[in-house]
C-alpha positions as CSV (number, residue, x, y, z in Angstrom):
1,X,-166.6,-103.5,53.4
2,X,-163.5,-102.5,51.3
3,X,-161.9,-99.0,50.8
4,X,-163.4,-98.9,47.6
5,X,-166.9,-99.9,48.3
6,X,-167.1,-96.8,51.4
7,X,-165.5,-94.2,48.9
8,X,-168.3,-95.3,46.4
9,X,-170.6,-94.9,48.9
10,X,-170.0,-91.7,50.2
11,X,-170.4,-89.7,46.3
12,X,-174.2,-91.8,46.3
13,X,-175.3,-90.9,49.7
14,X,-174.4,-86.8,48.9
15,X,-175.9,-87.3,45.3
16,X,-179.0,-89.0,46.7
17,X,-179.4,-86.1,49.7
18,X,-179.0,-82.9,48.4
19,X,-181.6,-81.6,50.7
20,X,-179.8,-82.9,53.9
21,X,-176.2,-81.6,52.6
22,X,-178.3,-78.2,52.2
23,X,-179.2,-78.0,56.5
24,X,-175.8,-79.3,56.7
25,X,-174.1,-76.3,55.6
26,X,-177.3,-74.3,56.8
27,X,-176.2,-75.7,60.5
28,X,-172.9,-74.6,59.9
29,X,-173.8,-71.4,60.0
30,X,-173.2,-71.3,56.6
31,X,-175.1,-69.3,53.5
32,X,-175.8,-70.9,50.7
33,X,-176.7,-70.0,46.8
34,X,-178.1,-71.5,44.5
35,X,-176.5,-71.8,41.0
36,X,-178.9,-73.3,38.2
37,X,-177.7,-74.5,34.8
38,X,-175.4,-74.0,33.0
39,X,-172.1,-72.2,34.1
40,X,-173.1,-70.4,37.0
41,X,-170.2,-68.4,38.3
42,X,-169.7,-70.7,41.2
43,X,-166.1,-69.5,41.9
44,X,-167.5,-66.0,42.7
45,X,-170.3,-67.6,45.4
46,X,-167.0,-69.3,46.7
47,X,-164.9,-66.5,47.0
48,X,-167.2,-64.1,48.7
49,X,-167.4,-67.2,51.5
50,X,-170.8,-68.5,50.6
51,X,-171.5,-72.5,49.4
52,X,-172.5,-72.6,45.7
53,X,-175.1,-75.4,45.5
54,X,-175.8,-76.6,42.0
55,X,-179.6,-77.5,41.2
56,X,-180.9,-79.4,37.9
57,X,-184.2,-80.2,39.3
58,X,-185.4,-83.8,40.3
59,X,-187.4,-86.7,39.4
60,X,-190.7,-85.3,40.8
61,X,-194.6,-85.1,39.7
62,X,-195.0,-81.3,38.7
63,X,-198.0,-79.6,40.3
64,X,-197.2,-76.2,41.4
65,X,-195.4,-75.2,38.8
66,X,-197.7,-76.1,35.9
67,X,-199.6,-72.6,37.3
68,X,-196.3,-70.7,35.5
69,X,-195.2,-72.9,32.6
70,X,-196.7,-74.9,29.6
71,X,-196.7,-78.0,29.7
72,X,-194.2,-78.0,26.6
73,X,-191.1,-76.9,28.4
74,X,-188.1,-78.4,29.4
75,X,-188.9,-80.4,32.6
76,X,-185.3,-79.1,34.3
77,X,-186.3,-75.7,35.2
78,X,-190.2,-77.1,35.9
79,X,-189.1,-79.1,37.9
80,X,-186.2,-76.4,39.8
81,X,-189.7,-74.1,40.0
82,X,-191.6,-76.9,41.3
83,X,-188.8,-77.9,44.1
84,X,-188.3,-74.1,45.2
85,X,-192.4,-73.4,45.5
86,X,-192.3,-77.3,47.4
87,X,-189.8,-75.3,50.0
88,X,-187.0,-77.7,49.3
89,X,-184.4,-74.8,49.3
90,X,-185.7,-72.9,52.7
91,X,-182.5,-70.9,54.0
92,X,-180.8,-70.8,50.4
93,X,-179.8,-66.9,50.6
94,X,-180.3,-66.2,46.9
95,X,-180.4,-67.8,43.4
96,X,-178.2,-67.6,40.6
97,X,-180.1,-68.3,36.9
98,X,-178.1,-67.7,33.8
99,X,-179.9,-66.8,30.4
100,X,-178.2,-69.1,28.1
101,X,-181.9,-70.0,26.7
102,X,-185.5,-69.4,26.6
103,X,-186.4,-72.2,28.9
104,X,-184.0,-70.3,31.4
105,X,-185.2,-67.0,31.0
106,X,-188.7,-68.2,31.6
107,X,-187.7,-70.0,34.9
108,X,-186.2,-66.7,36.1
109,X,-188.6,-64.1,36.0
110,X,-191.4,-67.1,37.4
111,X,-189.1,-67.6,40.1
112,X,-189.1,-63.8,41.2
113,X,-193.1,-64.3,41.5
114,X,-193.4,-67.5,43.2
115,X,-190.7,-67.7,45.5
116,X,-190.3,-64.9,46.9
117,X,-188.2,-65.5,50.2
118,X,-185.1,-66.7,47.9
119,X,-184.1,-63.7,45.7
120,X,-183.3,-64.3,41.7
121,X,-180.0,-62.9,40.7
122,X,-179.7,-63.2,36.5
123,X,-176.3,-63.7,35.0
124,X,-176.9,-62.9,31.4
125,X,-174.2,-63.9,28.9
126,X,-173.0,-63.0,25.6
127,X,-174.1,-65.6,22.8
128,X,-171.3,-63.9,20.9
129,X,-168.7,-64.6,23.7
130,X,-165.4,-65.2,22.1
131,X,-164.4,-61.2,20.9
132,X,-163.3,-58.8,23.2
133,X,-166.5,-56.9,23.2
134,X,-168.4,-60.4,24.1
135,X,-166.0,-60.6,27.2
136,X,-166.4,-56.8,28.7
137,X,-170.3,-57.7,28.5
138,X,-170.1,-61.1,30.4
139,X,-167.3,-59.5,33.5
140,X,-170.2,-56.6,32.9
141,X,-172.7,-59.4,34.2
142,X,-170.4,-60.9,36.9
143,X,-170.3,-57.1,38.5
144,X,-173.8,-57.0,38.2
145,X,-174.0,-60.5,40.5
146,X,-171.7,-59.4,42.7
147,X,-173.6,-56.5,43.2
148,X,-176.8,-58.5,43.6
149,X,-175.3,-60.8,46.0
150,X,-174.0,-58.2,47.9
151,X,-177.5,-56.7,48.6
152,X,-179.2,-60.1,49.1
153,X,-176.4,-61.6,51.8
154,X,-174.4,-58.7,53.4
155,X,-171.3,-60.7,52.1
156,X,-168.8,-58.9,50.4
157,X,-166.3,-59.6,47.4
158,X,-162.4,-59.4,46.8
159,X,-161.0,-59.9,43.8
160,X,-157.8,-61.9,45.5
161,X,-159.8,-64.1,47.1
162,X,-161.5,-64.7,43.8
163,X,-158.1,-65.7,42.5
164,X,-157.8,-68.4,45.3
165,X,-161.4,-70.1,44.4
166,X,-160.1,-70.1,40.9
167,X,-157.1,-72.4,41.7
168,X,-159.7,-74.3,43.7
169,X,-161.5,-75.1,41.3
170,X,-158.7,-74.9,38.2
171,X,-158.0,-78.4,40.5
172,X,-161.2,-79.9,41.0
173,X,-161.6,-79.5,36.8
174,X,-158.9,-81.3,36.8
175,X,-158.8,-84.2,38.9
176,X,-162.7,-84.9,37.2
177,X,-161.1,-84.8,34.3
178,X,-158.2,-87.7,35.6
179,X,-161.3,-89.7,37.1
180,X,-163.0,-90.0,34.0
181,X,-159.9,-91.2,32.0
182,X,-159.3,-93.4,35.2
183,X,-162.8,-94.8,35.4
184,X,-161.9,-96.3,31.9
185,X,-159.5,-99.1,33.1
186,X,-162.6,-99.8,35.8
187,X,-165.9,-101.6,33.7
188,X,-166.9,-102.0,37.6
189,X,-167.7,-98.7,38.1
190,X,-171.2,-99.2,36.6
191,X,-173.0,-96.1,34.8
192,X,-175.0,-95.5,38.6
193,X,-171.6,-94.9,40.1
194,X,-170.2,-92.5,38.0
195,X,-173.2,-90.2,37.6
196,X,-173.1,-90.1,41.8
197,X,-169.3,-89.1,41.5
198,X,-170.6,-86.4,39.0
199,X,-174.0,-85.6,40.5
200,X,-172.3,-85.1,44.1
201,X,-170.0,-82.1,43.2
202,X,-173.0,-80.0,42.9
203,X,-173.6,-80.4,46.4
204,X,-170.3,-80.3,48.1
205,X,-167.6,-77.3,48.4
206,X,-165.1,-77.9,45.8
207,X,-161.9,-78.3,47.9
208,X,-164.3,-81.4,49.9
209,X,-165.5,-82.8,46.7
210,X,-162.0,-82.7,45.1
211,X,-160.8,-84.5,48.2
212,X,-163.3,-87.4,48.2
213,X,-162.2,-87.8,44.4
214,X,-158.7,-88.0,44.7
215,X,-159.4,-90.7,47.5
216,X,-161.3,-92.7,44.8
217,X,-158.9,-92.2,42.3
218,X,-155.8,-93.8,44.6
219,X,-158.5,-96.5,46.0
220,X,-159.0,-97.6,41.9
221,X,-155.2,-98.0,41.4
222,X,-154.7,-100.1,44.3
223,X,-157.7,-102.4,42.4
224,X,-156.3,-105.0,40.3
225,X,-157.6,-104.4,36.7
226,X,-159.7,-107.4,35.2
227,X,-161.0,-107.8,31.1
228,X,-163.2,-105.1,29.8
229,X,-165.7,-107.2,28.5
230,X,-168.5,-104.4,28.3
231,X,-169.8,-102.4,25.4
232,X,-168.1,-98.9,25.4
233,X,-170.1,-95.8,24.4
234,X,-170.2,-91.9,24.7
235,X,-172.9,-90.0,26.4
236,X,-174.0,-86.7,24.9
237,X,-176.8,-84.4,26.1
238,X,-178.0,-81.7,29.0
239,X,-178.6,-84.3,31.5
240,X,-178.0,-88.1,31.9
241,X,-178.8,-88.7,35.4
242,X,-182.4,-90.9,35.3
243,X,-181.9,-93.5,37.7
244,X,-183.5,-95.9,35.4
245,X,-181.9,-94.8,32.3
246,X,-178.7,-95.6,33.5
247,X,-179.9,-99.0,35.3
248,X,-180.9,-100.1,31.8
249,X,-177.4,-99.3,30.6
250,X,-175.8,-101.5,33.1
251,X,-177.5,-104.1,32.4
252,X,-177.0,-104.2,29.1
253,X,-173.5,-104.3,30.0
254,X,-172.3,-100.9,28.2
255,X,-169.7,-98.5,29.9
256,X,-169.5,-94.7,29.2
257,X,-166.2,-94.0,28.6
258,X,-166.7,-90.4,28.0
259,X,-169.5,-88.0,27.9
260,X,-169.7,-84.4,26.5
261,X,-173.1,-84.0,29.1
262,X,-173.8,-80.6,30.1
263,X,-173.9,-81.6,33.8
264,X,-170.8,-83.9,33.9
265,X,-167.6,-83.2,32.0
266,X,-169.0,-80.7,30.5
267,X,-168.4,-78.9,33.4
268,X,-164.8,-79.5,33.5
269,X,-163.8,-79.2,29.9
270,X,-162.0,-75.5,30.3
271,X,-159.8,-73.7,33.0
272,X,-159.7,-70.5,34.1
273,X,-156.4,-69.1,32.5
274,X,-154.4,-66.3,34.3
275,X,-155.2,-62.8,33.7
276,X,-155.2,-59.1,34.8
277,X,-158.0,-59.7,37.7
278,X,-160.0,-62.8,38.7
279,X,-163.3,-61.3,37.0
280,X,-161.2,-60.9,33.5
281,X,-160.2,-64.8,33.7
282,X,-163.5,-66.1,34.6
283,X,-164.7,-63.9,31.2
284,X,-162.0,-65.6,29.4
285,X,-162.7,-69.3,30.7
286,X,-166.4,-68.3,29.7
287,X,-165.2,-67.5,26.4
288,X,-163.1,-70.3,26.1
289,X,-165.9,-72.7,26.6
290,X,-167.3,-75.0,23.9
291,X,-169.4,-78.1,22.1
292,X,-172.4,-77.2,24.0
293,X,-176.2,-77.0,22.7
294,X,-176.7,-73.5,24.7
295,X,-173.5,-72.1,23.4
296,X,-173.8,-70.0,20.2
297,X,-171.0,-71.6,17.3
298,X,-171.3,-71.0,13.6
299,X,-169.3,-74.1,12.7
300,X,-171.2,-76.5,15.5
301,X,-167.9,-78.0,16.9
302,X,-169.8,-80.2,19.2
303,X,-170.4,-82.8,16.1
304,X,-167.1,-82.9,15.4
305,X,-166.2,-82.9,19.2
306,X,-168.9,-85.8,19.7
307,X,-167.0,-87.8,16.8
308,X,-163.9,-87.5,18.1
309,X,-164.8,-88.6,21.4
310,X,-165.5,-91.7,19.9
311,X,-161.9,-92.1,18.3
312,X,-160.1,-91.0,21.5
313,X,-161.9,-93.2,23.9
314,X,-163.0,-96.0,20.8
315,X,-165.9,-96.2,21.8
316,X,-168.6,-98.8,20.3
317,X,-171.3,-95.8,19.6
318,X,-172.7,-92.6,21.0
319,X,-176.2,-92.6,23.1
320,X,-177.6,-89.1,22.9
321,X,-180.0,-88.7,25.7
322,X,-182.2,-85.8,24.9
323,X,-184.0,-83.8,27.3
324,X,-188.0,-83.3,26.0
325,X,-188.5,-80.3,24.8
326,X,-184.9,-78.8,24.6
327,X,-185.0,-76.7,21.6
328,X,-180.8,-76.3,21.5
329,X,-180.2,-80.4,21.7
330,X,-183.0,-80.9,18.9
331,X,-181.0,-79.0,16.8
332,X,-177.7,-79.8,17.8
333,X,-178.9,-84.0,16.9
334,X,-179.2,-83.4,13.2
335,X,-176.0,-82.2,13.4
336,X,-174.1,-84.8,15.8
337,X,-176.1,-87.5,14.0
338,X,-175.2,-87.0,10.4
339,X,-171.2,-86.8,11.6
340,X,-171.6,-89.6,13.3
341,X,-173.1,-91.4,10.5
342,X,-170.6,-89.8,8.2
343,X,-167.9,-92.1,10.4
344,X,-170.3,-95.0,10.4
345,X,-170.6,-94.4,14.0
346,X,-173.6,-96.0,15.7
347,X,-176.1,-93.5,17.4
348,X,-179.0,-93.8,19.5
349,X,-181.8,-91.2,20.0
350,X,-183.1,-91.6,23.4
351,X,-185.8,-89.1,25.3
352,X,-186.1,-88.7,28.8
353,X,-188.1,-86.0,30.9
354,X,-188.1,-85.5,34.6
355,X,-191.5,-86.6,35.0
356,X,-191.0,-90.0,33.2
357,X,-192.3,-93.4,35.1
358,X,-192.5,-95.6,32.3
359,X,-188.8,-97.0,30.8
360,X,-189.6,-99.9,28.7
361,X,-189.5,-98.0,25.6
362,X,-186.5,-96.6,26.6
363,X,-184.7,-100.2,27.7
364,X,-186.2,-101.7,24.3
365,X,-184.2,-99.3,22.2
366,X,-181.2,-99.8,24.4
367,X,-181.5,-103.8,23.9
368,X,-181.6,-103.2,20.3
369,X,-178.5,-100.6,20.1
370,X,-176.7,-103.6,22.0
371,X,-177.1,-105.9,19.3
372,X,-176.5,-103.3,16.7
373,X,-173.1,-102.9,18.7
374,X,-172.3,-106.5,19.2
C-alpha cells in the first residue's frame, strides 16, 4: 500500500469511529467535552487540558428523541439528542451548545432533561457581534463557560495557556486551509476523502490532527499530477457529509474545489488575531467571522462570498446541500441563488436529512446538473 493510500486511510478510520477515538482519550485518562455546532470555543476546552470533541449528530433512525422534538426540526441536533440519550457519549465530562439558532436552543434545554449525567454548559452569542459592545457580551459568555467547566470538571483555566491553544489552532486553520487549495491539483482525492480529512478533526486534538494533515499534504506533492478531467463545483451549506450524497458526486465525476460548509472550511476561514488577553482575541476572531446562515449580516456577504468562490476556484457551478428544516439556509438560498444566477452561475438545490435512506432523487438531480455543466 503506498504512503498516500495509509495517510488516506487513517483521516477515514477516525472519521468513521468517533465513538472509539472517544474511550481512546477516555483510557488515557483523559476528559473530554463535547462541543456542538457551530463555533464552540474549542481552544478554551484545550487550554484548560481537556479534549474538545466536535459532534454534528449521525446517520441514525430517531426514536428517543422524537419524545422532546417535533418532527419538523433540523435532524442535527435530533439526531446529537438521540446519540447522547442512546449513551454514545458515556464519560464525556460536560457539553458545550452555542445558541446561534432556535434549533440550538431547543437542543440545549432538552438535553439538561434527558441526559442528565453529561452536564449542558450554553455559550450564547451576540447576533450583533462586530461592535465593541457585541464583543464584551460574547468574552461575557466565554467567562460564563469557563466558569461552568470549572464546576462540572475540577479543571481550571489560565489565560496564558489559552494563548498557546490559540497558536495551536491559529496553525491547524491554516494548514486546512493549504489542504483544500492543495486538494485542487489532486481530482483523485474523491469527495469521500476529503469530507474524512474534514470530518476527522472533530475527533482528534488539534496539534494530532494538524500533524496527520501536513503528512498528507507532503505525501500529495510527491504524487505526480495527471489531467483534471472532472467537473469542478463549490459546496455550500451546514453539513455535506451524507455518505451517499457524496458517492453520487463521485460518480458523476465532479470535484469540490471549495466549499463555504459550516462544518468544513467554514471552520477555518478566520484566525484568532493578537490581543490584550486570550479571552479578548477569541471575541475578536468571533467577531471577525462571516458568510454563514447562523451569523446575523445586513448585507448577506455569504452570496457574494458563494459567487466569488466560484471565480477564485472556477468552478463549473455551486451544489447547495440544504439541511431539512434549517430556517437560516432557506433563507440564505434565495439570496445565494439569485447572485449566482445574476453571474449565470449554475446552482443546484439539494435536501438531505440525517434520517434519509432513499438517494435516487437526490442522484437524479445530480445526473441532470452534470449535463447542465457539461
Amino acid at each position: 500500500m503506498s504512503d498516500l493510500k495509509q495517510s488516506l486511510q487513517a483521516f477515514h478510520k477516525i472519521a468513521s469511529s468517533p465513538k472509539e477515538q472517544l474511550k481512546n482519550y477516555l483510557a488515557q485518562d483523559k476528559k473530554v467535552v463535547l462541543c456542538a455546532p457551530v463555533y464552540t470555543p474549542e481552544e478554551i476546552v484545550h487550554a484548560m487540558g481537556m479534549i474538545p470533541f466536535g459532534t454534528w449528530g449521525a446517520d441514525v433512525e430517531i426514536k428517543e428523541a422524537k419524545t422532546y422534538f417535533p418532527a419538523f426540526i433540523c435532524s442535527v441536533m435530533q439526531s446529537i439528542l438521540e446519540l447522547g440519550i442512546r449513551g454514545e457519549f458515556e464519560g464525556a465530562s460536560a457539553i458545550i451548545i452555542p445558541s446561534l439558532c432556535d434549533s440550538l436552543k431547543c437542543l440545549g434545554e432538552n438535553w439538561k432533561s434527558s441526559v442528565k449525567n453529561i452536564p449542558f454548559i450554553p455559550m450564547v452569542y451576540p447576533q450583533n457581534r462586530k461592535a465593541d459592545f457585541g464583543k464584551d457580551f460574547t468574552k461575557a459568555g466565554y467567562e460564563r463557560v469557563i466558569a461552568d467547566l470549572e464546576k462540572a470538571t475540577g479543571m481550571s483555566f489560565d489565560d496564558a495557556k489559552l494563548q498557546e491553544s490559540i497558536a495551536i489552532y491559529n496553525e491547524h486553520n491554516a494548514v486546512m486551509r493549504q489542504l483544500s487549495d492543495c486538494l485542487n491539483d489532486y481530482p483523485e482525492i474523491t469527495a469521500v476523502d476529503r469530507n474524512a480529512i474534514f470530518q476527522s478533526a472533530f475527533y482528534l486534538e488539534k496539534s494530532e490532527h494538524t500533524a496527520l494533515v501536513k503528512t498528507l499534504i507532503g505525501e500529495l506533492e510527491k504524487t505526480e499530477k495527471t489531467a483534471n478531467n472532472k467537473i469542478k463545483i463549490v459546496t455550500t451549506g451546514i453539513l455535506t457529509d451524507a455518505a451517499d450524497l457524496l458517492q453520487i458526486l463521485d460518480e458523476n465525476d465532479m470535484q469540490i474545489v471549495a466549499d463555504n460548509v459550516a462544518s468544513e472550511s467554514r471552520q477555518y476561514q478566520v484566525d484568532a488575531k493578537p490581543a490584550a488577553t486570550g479571552l479578548d482575541s477569541l471575541a475578536g476572531k468571533f467577531a471577525d467571522m462571516d458568510n454563514c446562515s447562523v451569523l446575523f449580516n445586513v448585507d448577506k456577504v455569504i452570496a457574494q462570498y458563494t459567487v466569488d468562490l466560484v471565480a477564485k476556484y472556477q468552478a463549473n457551478g455551486v451544489v447547495f446541500v440544504m439541511t431539512k428544516f434549517c430556517d437560516p439556509e432557506e433563507f440564505d438560498y434565495v439570496m445565494i441563488k439569485k447572485a449566482c444566477e445574476e453571474k449565470n452561475i449554475p446552482i443546484l438545490l439539494v435536501e438531505i436529512d440525517r434520517q434519509m435512506t432513499n438517494y435516487e432523487q437526490v442522484r437524479t438531480a445530480v445526473e441532470t446538473f452534470k449535463e447542465v455543466l457539461k
